[in-house]
Structure formats: C-alpha cells, structure tokens
C-alpha positions in Angstrom: 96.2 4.3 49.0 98.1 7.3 48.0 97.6 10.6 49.4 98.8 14.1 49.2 100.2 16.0 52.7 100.0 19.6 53.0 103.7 20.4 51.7 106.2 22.9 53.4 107.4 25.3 51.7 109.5 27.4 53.2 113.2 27.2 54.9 112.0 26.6 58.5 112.9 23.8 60.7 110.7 20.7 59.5 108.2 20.2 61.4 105.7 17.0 61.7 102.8 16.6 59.8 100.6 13.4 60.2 101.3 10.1 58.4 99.3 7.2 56.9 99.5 3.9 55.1 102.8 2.0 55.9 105.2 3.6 58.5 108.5 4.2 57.1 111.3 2.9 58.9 112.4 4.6 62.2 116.1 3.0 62.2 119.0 5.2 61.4 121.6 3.3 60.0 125.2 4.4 58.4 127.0 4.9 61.4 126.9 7.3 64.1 125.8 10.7 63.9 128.4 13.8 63.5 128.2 15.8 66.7 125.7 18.8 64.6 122.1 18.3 65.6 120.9 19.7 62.4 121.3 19.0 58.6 120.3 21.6 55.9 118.7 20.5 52.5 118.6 23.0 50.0 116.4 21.9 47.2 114.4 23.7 44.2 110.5 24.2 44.5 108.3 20.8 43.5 111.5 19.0 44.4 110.5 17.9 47.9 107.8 15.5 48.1 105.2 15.2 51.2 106.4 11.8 52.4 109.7 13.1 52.5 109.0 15.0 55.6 107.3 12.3 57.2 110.6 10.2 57.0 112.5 13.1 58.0 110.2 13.1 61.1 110.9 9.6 61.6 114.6 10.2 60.8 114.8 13.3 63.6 113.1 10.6 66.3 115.9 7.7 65.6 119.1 9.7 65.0 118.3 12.9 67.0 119.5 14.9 64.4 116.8 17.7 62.6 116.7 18.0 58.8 116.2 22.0 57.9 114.5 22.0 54.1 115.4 25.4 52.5 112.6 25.4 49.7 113.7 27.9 46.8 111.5 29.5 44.0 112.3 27.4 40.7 113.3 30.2 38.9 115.9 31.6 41.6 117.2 28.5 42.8 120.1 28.0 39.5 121.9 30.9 40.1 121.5 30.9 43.8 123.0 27.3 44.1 126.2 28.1 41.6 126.2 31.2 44.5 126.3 28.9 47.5 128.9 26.7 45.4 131.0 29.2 44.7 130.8 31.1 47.9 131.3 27.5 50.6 128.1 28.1 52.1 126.4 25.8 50.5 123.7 23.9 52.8 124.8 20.2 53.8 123.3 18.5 51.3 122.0 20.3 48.1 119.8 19.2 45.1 120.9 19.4 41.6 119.6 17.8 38.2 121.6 14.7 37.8 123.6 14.8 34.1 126.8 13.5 34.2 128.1 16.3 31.7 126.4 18.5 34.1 127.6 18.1 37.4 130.9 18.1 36.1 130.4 21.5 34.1 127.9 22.9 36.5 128.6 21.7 39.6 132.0 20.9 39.8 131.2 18.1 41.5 134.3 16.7 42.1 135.4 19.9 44.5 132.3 20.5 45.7 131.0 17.1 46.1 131.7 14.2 48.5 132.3 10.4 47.1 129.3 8.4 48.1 131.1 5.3 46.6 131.1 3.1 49.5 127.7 3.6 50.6 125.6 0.1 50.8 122.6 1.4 49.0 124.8 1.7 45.8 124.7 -1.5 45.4 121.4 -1.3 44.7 121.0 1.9 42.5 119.9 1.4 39.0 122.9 1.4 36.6 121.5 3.7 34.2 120.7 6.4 36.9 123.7 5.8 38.7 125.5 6.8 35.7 123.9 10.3 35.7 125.6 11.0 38.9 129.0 9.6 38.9 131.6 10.7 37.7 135.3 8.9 37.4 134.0 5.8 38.5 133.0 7.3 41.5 129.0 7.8 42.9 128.6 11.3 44.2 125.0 11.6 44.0 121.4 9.5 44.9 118.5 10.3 42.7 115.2 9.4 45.0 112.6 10.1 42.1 110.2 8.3 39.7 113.0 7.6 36.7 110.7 5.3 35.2 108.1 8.6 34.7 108.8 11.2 31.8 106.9 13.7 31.1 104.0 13.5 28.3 100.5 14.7 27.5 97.8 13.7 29.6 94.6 14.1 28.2 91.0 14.4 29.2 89.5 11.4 27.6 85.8 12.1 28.7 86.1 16.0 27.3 87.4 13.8 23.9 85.1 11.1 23.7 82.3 14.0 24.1 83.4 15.8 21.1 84.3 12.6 18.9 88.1 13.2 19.1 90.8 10.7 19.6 94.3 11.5 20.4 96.7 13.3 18.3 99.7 10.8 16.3 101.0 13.6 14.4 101.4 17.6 14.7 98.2 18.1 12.2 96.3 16.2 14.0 97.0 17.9 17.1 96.3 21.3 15.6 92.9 20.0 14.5 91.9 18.4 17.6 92.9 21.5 19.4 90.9 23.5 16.7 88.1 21.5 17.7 88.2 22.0 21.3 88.6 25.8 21.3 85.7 25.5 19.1 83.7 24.0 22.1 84.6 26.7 24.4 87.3 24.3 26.1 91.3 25.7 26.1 93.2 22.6 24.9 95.8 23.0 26.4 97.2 24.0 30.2 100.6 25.7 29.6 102.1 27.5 33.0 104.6 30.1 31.3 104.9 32.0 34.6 107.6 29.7 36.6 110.0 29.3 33.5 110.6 25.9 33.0 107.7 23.9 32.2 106.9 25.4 28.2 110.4 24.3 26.8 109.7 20.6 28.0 107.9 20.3 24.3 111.3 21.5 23.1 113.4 18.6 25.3 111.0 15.8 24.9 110.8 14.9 21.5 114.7 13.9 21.1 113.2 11.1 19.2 112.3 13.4 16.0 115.7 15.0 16.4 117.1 11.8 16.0 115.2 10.8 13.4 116.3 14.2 11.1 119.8 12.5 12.0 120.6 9.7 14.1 124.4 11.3 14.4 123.0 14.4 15.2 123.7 14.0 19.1 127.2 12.7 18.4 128.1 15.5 16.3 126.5 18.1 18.7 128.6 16.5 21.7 131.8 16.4 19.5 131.0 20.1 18.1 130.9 19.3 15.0 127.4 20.8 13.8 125.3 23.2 15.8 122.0 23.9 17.0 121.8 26.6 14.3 123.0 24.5 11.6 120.1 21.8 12.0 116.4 23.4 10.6 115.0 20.7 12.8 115.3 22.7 15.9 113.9 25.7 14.3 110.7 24.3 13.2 110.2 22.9 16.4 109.8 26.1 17.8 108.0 28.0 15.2 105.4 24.7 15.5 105.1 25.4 19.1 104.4 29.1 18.5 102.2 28.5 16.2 100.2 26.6 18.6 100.6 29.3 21.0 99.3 32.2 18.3 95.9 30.0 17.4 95.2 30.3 21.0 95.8 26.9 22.0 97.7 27.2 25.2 94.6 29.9 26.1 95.3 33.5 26.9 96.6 33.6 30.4 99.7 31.3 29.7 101.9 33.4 30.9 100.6 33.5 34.4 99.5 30.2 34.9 101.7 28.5 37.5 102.6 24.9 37.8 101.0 25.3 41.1 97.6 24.9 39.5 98.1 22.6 37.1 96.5 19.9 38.7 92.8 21.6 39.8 92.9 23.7 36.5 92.5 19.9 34.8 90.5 18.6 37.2 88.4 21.3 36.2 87.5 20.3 33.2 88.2 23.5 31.5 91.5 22.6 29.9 91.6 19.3 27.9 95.9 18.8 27.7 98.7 19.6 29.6 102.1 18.6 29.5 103.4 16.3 32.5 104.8 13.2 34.3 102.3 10.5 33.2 102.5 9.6 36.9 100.6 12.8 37.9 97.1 11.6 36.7 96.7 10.9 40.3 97.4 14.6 41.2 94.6 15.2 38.8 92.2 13.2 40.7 93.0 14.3 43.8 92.3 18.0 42.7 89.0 17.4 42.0 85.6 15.2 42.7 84.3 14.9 38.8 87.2 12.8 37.0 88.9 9.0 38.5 92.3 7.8 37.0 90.5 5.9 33.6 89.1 9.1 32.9 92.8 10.6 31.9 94.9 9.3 28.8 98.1 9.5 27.8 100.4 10.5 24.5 103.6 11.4 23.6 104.3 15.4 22.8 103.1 15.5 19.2 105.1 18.3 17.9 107.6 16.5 14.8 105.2 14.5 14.6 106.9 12.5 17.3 105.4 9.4 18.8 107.9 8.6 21.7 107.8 9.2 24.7 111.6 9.3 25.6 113.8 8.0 28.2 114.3 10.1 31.6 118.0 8.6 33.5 118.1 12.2 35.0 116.3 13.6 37.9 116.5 16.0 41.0 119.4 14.8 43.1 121.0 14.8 46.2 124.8 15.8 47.0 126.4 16.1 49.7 128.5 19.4 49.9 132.3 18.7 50.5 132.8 21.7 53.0 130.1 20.7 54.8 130.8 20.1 58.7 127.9 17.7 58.8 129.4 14.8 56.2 128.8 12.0 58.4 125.3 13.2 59.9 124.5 14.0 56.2 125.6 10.0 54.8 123.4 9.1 57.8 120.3 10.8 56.4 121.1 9.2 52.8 121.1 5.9 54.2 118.2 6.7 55.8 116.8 7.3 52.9 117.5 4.5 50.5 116.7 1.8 53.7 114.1 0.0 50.9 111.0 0.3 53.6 111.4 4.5 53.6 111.6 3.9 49.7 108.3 1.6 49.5 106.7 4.3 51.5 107.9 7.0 48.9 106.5 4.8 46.2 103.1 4.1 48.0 102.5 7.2 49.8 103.7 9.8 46.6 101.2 10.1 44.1 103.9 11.1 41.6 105.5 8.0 42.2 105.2 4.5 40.9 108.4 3.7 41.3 112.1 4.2 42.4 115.7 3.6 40.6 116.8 1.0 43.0 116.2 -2.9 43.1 113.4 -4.8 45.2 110.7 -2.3 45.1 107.3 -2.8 43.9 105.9 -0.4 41.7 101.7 1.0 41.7 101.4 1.6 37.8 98.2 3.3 37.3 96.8 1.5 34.2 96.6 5.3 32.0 100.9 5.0 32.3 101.3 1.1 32.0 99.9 1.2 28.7 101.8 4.3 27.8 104.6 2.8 29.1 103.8 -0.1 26.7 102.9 1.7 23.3 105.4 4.7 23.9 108.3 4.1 25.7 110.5 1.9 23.5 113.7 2.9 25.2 115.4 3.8 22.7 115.7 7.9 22.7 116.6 9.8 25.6 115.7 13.2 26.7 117.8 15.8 24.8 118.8 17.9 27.6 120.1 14.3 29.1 121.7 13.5 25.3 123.3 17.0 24.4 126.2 18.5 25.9 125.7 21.7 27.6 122.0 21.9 27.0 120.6 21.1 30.4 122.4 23.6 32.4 120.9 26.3 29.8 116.9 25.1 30.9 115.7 28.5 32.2 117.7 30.2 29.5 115.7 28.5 27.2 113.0 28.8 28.9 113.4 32.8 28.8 114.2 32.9 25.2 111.3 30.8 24.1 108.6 33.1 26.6 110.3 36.5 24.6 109.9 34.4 21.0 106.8 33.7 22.0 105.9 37.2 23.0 107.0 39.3 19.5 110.6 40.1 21.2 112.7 37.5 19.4 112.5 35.6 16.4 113.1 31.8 16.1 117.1 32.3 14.6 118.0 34.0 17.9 116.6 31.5 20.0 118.4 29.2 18.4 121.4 31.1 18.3 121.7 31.7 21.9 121.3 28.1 22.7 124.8 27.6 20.7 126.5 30.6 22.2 125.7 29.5 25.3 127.2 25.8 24.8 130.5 27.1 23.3 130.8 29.5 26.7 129.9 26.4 28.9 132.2 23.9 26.8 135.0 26.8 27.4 134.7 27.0 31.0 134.9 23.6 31.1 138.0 23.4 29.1 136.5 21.1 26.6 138.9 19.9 23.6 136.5 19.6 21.4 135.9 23.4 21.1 
C-alpha cells in the first residue's frame, strides 16, 4: 500500500526516515565510486518525493557515499539555478524541467551538462521522454516521474452527486456548476495563487483547443511566423479564466492558498475542484478520514471548452553538472536510481505515482485515472509549454503576469504581449534563425 513519509525540506545532509512495503535495492552499481563521500542534489520544492530518501538511505549504506538534497522555494529556484549555471557552482547533480528546446536555451545543456549516453538504463528509457532530454543524439538527462500523469480537475463526486451536478464538458457548463456550488456555501474551486506556478496550468493545459483554433498554430509559433498576440484564442483564454476568478469561483483567499494545502483543503470537503495530477487523488485520501479514492472524479480543464486532457513527455529532471568533481559518484547514484527494483518502489511506495517512463514496471492505476486515462487522454495534443518554443522557460513569468491581470494591474493585451516579448529575447539569446 502506498504511503506518504514526512518529507525533508531543507538543504541538510539526508538523513533516514523509516521504510515500508518492498525494500528498494541496496546494490550500487555503475562502477566505483569517485573518491568524494558526498553528492549534492539541488532540486525545486515538490520535486523530491519521500521514497526518494529512503533509496538514498539505502544508496549511502551500499556505496558509502551521502546524497545532500538542497530543497529550494518554487518560486526562487529558476533564477537561482541559471545563477549556479552561470557562476560553476552548481550542485552535482541539479533538477530542471525536461524540454528539449529548453535545456538547450535555458540550460545550455551541452556546457553545463554531462552525456549520459552510455548509461545501461537508457536502454530502457521511454522514447518519447527520452526525447525531452537529449539533445544531438545524445541523453543528458533521466526524468524519474509519473509521465503517464498530467495534470486535470479532480472533483468531489459525493459534494456533486449531493447537489444533482455532473461534470462540466464545456466552459458554460462549468460556470454553472460552479454557480451552483457557491450557491451551497461550498468554494468550487481550490486555486493556490501564492507559490506562482500552479494558476497558469489552466493556461498550458488546454493545447488541445489551441490546436483546434488552428492545427498549424504551434508550427507557425515555433517557426515565428504568427504570435501569441496575433491569435484571439490566447486572449480569451485568459479573460475566461478571470472571469471565473471575478464570480468568486476560485474563493477569496486565492492568493494565499499554497500548494502545500491542496490536498487537506479537499479532503475537507469545503472546496469541490482543484486543478492537479490525476494521480494525486490518493494525496486527497490520505489528507483526510471522510473521502476513499471512488469518491474523487476526474475531467479535463474545461476552459475552450476543451475536453482533452493532453500529453505530458516533460517532467522534473536530473543532470548531472559538467564541472562537477563528483561525475562518476554522481552516474553511480543515477544508476542507482533507475536499477527497476528502486523504480517499482517509487511506483508502489509514491502516491503520486502509478508509473515510471521506463520499460518492465508495473503500474497501480487507481480506477478515478484509468478511466480518465481512457475517455481523455487520446494522445494526440501535448502540453503547450512542451509544444511552443520559448514558452516553458517563461512559467513563473506567466505566472506573475496572470496574478497582476488577475488583480486590476494588467489587462489581458499585456499579458499576452509580454509572453511574445519574452520569446523573441529568448529566441535571440539563443541565436535562433528563425527570428
């Protein structure tokens, strides 16, 4: 059974916590270990899952070598990062969002990252997310999360069967069934402004209904030959979200909910939606006594009208940092990693994962995510900040820009705007011909 440890937040030395269920594997493979007796992993808040630690307990008894996590604040760790980068002090191994635009443009990830090529466990990487972090022809990346997982509305299906609602398949219907919980004294939907990235995930995750307004729309974005600005689509994507936000929908403390309490503030029962991986039902339950797993439904972000929940290739990642001293210790730990018992134990022990990008695993699909996976998921649309040029490395911009829109201090047009100045300064650091 899955089950949720007491996570470590803070850039200490990791130290043990207790384990259950199967025991991941206490071998060490990948060669010996560089003479350093400690690795550093530098990786953004949420990003470091529970089991993780337990393997890296198991990794410190086999190997001898100590793994440091340096656990930054979401909202500082971009611009800290590019400062490590820039600076060669970045820690050993460091986490990014995969993209394979992105690393290139904000990582340079061909200085600043070392080929993981000829590691055995690429042979059994998923091709699609293997793509995200390659570059060349050549792996420099190993994405350990739940690819199969995108992020959706889960709803409370007991608050709706109570009231006589069903889920939303259009935006109308959305604003009527949030209407109609308001109505009942119930916010409909959880929306944490505060940490800066979780609102503009309705903006990224209906790529579908961008494609639909023009299915060469990403092709001409990535070859600069429309805009962001020139496409109304985009506009009334966010005025529909604001006016979500204006009827009281997302409740009035928004902007300082935190991510952190996502989970109980649903278990609560006060809130009916939320935006989220559909694997995170189980974070739900755990947060509370009231509600099991069938209690919780899924849909796809209704805002469009979009009814697709769209592909996710692109995840936190691990690289290995080219000036480290530790490259061979640091390998070791990757290997370590990807062994397929350690990544079993991920899958069975995380309750945000059902499954891995890498072959031979089995996956724990709770049936609430099976079925979306089913009805939703008809793999045919990707993320836009995974389909767009430019876009992802510009997620907490956005994020900033829709919080002031949303606020009074900007109006849809300049939101918009920035989004396209921002690419055209990206696409010229990055020397791209095509601007």
């Amino acid at each position: 059974m899955k089950r949720t440890l007491p996570l470590l937040i803070a850039a200490l030395m990791f130290a043990g916590c207790s384990s259950g269920g199967a025991a991941p594997s206490g071998s060490a493979s990948s060669g010996p270990a560089a003479e350093a007796k400690t690795i550093s992993v530098m990786a953004s808040q949420d990003w470091i899952k529970d089991p993780e630690l337990e393997l890296a307990k198991k990794f410190e008894a086999a190997s001898g070598i100590k793994v440091d996590y340096q656990i930054i604040p979401a909202d500082q760790y971009p611009t800290l990062l590019t400062t490590k980068l820039n600076s060669g002090e970045s820690a050993d191994i460091f986490m990014n969002q995969s993209g394979k635009f992105d690393i290139v443009s904000q990582l340079q990830i061909e200085k600043n990252g070392v080929d993981l090529t000829d590691q055995a466990w690429v042979s059994t990487f998923d091709a699609a997310v293997k793509d995200q972090v390659s570059v060349g022809g050549k792996v420099y990346g190993i994405t350990i999360w739940d690819q199969s997982d995108s992020y959706a509305y889960i709803y409370n299906k007991k608050v709706f069967a109570d009231l006589g609602l069903t889920p939303p398949t259009n935006f109308a219907e959305f604003k009527a069934v949030s209407a109609a919980l308001l109505k009942a004294e119930i916010t409909p939907i959880y929306e944490p402004v505060k940490d800066g990235w979780h609102h503009q995930l309705n903006f990224f995750d209906v790529s579908a209904a961008y494609d639909k307004s023009n299915p060469n729309l990403v092709a001409d974005l990535n070859a600069n030959k429309t805009t962001f600005a020139a496409n109304p689509v985009f506009k009334t994507m966010i005025e529909q979200m604001k006016e979500v936000y204006d009827a009281g929908y997302w409740g009035e403390d928004s902007f300082s909910n935190e991510y952190a309490n996502l989970a109980a503030e649903m278990a609560s029962g006060k809130f009916a939606m939320t935006t989220n991986m559909m694997g995170r039902i189980a974070d739900i339950v755990a947060a509370g006594k009231e509600y099991t797993a069938d209690d919780f439904g899924i849909f796809p972000v209704p805002y469009l009208d979009n009814q697709v929940i769209a592909e996710t290739p692109c995840g936190p990642s691990k690289f290995i940092f080219s000036g480290s001293k530790n490259v061979d210790a640091a390998k070791q730990y990757l290997a370590f990693l990807a062994e397929p018992e350690n990544l079993q134990y991920m899958i069975d022990e995380e309750p945000s994962f059902n499954a891995l990008p890498f072959s031979g695993l089995k996956t724990t699909y709770p049936a609430a995510m099976a079925e979306a996976i089913k009805s939703f998921k008809p793999r045919t649309s990707t993320v836009y900040q995974n389909a767009a040029v430019y876009l992802n490395p510009q997620w907490m911009d956005i994020g900033a820009d829709l919080a002031a829109y949303l606020s009074g201090d900007m109006d849809s047009d300049e939101v918009i705007a920035k989004i396209d100045e921002r690419r055209a300064d990206q696409a010229d650091a990055a020397k791209d011909a095509n601007w």
